[in-house]
ChimeraX commands (.cxc) that place a marker at each C-alpha (Angstrom):
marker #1 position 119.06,58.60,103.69 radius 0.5
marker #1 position 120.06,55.71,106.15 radius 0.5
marker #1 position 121.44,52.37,104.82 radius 0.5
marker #1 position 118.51,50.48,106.02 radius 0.5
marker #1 position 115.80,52.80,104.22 radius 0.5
marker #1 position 118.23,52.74,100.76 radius 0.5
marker #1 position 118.44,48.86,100.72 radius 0.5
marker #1 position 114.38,48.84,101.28 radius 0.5
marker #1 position 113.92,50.94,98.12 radius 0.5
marker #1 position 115.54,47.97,96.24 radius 0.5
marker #1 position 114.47,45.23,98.04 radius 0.5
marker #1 position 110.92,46.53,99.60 radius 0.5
marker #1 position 109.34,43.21,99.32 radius 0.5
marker #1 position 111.92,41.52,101.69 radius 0.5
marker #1 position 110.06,43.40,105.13 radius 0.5
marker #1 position 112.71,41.30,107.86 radius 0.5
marker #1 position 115.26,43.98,106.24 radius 0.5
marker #1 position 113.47,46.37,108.56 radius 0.5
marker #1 position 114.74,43.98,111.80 radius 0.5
marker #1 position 118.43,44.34,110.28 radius 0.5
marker #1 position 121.09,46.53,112.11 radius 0.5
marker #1 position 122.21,48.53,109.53 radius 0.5
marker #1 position 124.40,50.61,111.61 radius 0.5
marker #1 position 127.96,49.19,110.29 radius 0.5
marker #1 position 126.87,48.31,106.85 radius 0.5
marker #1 position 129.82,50.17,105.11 radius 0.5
marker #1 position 129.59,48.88,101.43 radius 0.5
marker #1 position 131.20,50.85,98.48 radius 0.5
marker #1 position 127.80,50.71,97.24 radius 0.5
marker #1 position 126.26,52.75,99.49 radius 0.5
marker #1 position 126.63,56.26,97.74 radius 0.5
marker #1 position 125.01,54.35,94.75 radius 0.5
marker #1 position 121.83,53.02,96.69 radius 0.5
marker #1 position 121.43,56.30,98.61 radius 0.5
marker #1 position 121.40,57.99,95.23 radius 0.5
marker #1 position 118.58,55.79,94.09 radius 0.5
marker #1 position 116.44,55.81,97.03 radius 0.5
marker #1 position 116.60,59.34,96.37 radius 0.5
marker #1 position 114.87,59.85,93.15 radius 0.5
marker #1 position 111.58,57.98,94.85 radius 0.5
marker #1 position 111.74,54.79,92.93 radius 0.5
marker #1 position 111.45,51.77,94.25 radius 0.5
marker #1 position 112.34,48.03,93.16 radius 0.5
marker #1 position 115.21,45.76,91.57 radius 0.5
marker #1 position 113.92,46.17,88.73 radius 0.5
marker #1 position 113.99,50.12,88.67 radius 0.5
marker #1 position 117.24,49.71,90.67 radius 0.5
marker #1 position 118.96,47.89,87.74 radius 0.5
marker #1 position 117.65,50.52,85.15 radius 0.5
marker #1 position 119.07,53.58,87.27 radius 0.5
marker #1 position 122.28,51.32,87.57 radius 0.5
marker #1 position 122.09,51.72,83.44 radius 0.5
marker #1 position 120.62,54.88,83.39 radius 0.5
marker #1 position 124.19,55.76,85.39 radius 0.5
marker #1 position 126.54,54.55,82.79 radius 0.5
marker #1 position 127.72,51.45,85.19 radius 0.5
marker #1 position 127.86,47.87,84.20 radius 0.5
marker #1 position 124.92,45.48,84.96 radius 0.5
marker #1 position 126.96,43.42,87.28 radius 0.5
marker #1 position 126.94,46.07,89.83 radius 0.5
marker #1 position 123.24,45.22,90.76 radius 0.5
marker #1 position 124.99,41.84,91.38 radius 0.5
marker #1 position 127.90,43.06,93.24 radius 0.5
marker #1 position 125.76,45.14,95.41 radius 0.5
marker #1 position 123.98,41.89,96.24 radius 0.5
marker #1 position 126.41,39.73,96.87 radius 0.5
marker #1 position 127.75,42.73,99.67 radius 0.5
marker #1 position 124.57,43.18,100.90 radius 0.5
marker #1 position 124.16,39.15,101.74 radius 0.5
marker #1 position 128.24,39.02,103.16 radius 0.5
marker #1 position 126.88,42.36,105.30 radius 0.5
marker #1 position 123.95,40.00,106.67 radius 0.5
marker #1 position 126.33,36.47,106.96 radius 0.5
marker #1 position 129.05,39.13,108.95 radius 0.5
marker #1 position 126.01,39.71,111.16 radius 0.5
marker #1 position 125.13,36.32,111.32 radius 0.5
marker #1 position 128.51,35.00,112.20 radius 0.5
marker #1 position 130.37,37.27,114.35 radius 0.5
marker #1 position 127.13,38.67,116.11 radius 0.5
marker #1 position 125.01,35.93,116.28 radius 0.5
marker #1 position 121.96,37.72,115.14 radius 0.5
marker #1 position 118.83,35.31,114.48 radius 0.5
marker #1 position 117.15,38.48,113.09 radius 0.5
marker #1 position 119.41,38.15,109.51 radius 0.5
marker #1 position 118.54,34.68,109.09 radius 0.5
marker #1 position 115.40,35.17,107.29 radius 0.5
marker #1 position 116.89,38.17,105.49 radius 0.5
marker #1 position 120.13,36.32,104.17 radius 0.5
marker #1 position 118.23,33.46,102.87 radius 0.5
marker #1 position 115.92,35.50,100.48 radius 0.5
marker #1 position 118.76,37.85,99.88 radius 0.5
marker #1 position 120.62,34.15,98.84 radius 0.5
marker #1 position 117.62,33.21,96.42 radius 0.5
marker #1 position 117.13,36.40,95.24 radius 0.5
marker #1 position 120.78,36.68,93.68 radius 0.5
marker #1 position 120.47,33.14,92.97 radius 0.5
marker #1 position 117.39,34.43,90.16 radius 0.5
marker #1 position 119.32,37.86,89.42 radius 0.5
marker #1 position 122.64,35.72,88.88 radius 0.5
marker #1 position 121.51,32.97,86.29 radius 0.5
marker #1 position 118.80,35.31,84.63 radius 0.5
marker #1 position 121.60,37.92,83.76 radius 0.5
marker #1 position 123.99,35.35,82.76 radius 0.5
marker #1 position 126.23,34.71,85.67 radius 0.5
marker #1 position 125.58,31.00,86.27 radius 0.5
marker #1 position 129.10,30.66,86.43 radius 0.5
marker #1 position 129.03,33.20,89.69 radius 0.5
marker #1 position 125.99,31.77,90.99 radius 0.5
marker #1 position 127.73,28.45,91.00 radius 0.5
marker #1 position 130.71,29.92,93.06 radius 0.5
marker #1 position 128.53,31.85,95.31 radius 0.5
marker #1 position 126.61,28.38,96.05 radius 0.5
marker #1 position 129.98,26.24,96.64 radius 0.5
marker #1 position 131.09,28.72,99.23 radius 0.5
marker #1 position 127.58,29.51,101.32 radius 0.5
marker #1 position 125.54,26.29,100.87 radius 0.5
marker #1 position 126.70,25.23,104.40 radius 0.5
marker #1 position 125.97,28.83,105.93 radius 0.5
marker #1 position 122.34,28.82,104.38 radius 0.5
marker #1 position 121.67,25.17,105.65 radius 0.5
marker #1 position 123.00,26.51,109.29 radius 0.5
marker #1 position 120.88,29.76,109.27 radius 0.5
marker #1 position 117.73,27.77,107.78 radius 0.5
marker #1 position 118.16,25.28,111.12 radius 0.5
marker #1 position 117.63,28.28,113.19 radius 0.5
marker #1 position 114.51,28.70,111.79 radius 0.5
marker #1 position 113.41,25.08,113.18 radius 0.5
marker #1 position 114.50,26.26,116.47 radius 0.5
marker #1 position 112.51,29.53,116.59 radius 0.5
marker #1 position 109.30,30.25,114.31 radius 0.5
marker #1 position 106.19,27.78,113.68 radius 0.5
marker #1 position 105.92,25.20,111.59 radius 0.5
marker #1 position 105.15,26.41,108.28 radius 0.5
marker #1 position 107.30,29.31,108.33 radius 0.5
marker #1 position 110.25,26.88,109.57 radius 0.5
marker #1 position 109.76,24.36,106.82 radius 0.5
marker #1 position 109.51,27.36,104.22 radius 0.5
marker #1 position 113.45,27.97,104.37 radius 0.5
marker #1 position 114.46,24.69,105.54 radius 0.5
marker #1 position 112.98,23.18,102.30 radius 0.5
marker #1 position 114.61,26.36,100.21 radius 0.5
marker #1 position 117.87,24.92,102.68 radius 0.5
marker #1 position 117.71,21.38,101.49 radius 0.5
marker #1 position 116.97,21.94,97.81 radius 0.5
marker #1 position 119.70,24.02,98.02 radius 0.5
marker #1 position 121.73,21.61,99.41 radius 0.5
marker #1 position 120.83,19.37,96.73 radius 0.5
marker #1 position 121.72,21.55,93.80 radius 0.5
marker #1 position 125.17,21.62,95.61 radius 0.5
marker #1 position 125.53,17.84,95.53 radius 0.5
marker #1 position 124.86,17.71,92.15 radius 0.5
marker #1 position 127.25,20.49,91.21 radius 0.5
marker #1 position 129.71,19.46,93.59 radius 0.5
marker #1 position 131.41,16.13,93.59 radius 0.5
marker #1 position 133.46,17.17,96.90 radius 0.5
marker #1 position 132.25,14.69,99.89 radius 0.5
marker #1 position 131.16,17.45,101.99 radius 0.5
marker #1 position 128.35,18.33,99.72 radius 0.5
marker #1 position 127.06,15.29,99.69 radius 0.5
marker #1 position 127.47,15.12,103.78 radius 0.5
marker #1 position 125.64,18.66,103.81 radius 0.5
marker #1 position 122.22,17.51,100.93 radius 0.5
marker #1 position 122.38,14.06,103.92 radius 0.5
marker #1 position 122.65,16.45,107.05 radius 0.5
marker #1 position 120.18,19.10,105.37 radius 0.5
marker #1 position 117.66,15.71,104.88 radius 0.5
marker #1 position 117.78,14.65,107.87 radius 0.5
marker #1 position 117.31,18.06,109.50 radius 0.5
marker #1 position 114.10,18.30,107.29 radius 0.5
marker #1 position 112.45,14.98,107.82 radius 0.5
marker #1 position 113.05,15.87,111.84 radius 0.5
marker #1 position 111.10,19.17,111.04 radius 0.5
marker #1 position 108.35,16.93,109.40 radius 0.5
marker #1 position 108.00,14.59,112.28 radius 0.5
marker #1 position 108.11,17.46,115.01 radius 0.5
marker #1 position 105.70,19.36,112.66 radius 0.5
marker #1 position 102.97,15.97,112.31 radius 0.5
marker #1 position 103.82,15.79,108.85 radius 0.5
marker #1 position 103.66,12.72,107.04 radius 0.5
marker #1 position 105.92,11.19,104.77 radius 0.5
marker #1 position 109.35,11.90,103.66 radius 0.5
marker #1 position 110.56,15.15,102.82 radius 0.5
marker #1 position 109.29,16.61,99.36 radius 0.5
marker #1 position 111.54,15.41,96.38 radius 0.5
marker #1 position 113.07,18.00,94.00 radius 0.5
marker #1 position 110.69,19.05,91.26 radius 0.5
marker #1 position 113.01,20.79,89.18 radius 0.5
marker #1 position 116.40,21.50,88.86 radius 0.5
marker #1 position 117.38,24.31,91.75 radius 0.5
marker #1 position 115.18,25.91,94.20 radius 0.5
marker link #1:1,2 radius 0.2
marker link #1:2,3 radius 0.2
marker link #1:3,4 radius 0.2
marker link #1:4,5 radius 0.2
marker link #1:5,6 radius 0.2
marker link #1:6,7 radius 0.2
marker link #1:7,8 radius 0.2
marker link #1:8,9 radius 0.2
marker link #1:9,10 radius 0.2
marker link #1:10,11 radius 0.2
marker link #1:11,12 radius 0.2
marker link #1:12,13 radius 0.2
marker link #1:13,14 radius 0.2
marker link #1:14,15 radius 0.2
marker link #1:15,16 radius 0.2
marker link #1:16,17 radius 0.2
marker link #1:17,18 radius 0.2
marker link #1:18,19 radius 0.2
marker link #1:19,20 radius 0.2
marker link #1:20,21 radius 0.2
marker link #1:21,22 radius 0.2
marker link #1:22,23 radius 0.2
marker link #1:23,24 radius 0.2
marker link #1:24,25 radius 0.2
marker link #1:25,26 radius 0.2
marker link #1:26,27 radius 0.2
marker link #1:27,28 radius 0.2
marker link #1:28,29 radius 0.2
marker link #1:29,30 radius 0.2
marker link #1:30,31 radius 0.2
marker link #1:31,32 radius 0.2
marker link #1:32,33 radius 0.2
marker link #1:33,34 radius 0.2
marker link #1:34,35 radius 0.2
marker link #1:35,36 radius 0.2
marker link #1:36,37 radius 0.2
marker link #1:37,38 radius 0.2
marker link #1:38,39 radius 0.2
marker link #1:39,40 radius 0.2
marker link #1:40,41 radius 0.2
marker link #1:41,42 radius 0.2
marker link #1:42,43 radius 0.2
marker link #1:43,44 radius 0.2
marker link #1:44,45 radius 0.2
marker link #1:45,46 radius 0.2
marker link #1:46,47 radius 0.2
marker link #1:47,48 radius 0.2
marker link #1:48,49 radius 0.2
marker link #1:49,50 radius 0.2
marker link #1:50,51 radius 0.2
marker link #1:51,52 radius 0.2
marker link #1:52,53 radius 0.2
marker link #1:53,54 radius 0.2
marker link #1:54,55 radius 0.2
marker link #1:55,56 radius 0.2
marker link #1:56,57 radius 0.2
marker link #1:57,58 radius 0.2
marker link #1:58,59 radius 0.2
marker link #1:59,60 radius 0.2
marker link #1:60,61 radius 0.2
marker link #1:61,62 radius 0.2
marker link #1:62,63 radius 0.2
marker link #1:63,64 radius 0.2
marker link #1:64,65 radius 0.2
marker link #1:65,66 radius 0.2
marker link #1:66,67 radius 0.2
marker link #1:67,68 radius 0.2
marker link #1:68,69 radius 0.2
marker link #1:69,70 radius 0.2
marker link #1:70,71 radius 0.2
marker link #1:71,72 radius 0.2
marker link #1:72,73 radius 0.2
marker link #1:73,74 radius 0.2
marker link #1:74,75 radius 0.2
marker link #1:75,76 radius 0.2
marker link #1:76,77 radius 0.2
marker link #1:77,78 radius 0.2
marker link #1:78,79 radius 0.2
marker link #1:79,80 radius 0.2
marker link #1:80,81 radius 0.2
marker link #1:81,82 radius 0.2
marker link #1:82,83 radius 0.2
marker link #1:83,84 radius 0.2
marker link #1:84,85 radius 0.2
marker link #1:85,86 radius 0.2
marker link #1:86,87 radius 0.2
marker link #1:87,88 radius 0.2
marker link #1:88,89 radius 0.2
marker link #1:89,90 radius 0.2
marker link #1:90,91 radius 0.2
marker link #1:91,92 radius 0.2
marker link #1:92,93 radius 0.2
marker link #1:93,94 radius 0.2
marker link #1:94,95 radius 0.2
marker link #1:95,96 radius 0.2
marker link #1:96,97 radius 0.2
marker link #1:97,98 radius 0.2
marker link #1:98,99 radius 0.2
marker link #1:99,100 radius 0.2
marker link #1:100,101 radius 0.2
marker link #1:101,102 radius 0.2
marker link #1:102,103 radius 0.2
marker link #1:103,104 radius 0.2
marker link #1:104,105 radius 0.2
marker link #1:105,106 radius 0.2
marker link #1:106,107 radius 0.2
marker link #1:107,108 radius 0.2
marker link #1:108,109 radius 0.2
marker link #1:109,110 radius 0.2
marker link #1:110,111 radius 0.2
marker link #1:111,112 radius 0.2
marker link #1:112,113 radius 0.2
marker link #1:113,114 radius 0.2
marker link #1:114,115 radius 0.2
marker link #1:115,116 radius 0.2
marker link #1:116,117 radius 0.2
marker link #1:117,118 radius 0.2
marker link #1:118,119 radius 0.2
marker link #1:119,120 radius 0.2
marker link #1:120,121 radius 0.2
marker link #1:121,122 radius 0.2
marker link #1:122,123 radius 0.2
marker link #1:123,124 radius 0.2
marker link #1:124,125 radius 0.2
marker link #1:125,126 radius 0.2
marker link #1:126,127 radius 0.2
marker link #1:127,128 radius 0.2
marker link #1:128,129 radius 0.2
marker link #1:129,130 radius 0.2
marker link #1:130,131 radius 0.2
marker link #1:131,132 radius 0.2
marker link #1:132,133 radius 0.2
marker link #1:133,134 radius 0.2
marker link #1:134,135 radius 0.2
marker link #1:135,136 radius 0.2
marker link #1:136,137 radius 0.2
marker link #1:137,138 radius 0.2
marker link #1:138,139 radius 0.2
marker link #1:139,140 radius 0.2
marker link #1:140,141 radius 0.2
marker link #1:141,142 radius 0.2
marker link #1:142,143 radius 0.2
marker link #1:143,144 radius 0.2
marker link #1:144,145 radius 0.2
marker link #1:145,146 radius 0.2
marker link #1:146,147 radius 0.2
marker link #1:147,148 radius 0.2
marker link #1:148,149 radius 0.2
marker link #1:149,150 radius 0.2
marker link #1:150,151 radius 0.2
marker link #1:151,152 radius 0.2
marker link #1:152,153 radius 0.2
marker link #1:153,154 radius 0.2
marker link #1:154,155 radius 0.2
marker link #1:155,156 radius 0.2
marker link #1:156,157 radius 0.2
marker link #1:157,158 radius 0.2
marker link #1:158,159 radius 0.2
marker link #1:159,160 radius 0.2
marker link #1:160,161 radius 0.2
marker link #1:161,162 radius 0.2
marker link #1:162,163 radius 0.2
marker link #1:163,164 radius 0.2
marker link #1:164,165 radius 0.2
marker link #1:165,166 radius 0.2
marker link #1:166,167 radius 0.2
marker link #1:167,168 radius 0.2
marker link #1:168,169 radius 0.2
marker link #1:169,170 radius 0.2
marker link #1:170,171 radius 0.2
marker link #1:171,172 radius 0.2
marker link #1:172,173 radius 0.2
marker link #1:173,174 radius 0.2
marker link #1:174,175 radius 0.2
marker link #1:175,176 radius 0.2
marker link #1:176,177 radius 0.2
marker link #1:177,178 radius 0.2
marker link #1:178,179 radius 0.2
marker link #1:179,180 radius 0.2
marker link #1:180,181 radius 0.2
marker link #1:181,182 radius 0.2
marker link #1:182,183 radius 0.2
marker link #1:183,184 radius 0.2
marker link #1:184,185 radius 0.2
marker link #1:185,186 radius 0.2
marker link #1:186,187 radius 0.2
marker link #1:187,188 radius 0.2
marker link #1:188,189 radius 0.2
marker link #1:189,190 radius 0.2
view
């Protein structure tokens, strides 16, 4: 089974996978998620059980995240492909759930430090190419983001990136007839 089809089994939900290039996606994990697709289930959910089910730690469902969102940022970065923007982001807020509900804030906190700024980048792409609602979708997942870095992070270039991120939203709001100021956090995270 192809990479593309093996990561769909766990992630079949995220459909701009299917847009991905899959073609040089060379993880360690890929005997693993071949073997899964392979027994016909589908799901993270299922995915993490077969990870058990195989005698391996849980934080290999996180590991094979976190190499499956570098594979897309690679993409992203050295190719210049707008079609793993989308992708990347919910790949981003999906380990950002997996991460803290499996009790790897402390990972989750790293993981944010070192890609908030990629995320905010990739989300400003979407402002430049889909419609309105679609565009404010991930730049508003972009700027809370960017927020719960600012709060975590008392480096100045967090706080330059939640300011940046802000301004890049209102601009969306006004180009978009939107009134008003961009929405406020309602909780703590995304």
């Amino acid at each position: 089974m192809d990479a593309r089809n093996a990561v769909m089994r766990i992630l079949p939900e995220l459909r701009e996978l299917e847009e991905v290039d899959f073609s040089k996606y060379s993880s360690r994990y890929l005997p693993l998620i071949s073997a899964f697709a392979e027994t016909g289930r589908t799901g993270l959910t299922e995915f993490e059980a077969f990870v058990r089910e195989n005698g391996l730690e849980s934080s290999t469902v996180g590991n094979f995240l976190i190499s499956l969102f570098q594979y897309l940022l690679i993409r992203y970065r050295r190719y210049n492909e707008y079609s793993v923007v989308k992708p990347a982001i919910k790949v981003f807020i999906t380990l950002k759930g997996w991460l803290n509900e499996n009790g790897f804030e402390k990972e989750w906190k790293l993981l944010l430090h070192n890609f908030a700024g990629y995320i905010v980048d990739m989300a400003g792409k979407t402002a430049e190419r889909e419609d309105c609602e679609t565009a404010l979708a991930y730049f508003t997942t972009a700027y809370r983001l960017a927020e719960e870095a600012a709060e975590n992070f008392k480096e100045k270039y967090f706080g330059e990136l939640r300011e940046k991120a802000g301004e890049m939203l209102k601009s969306l709001h006004e180009r978009c007839g939107i009134e008003g100021e961009p929405p406020e956090k309602r909780e703590k995270g995304c």
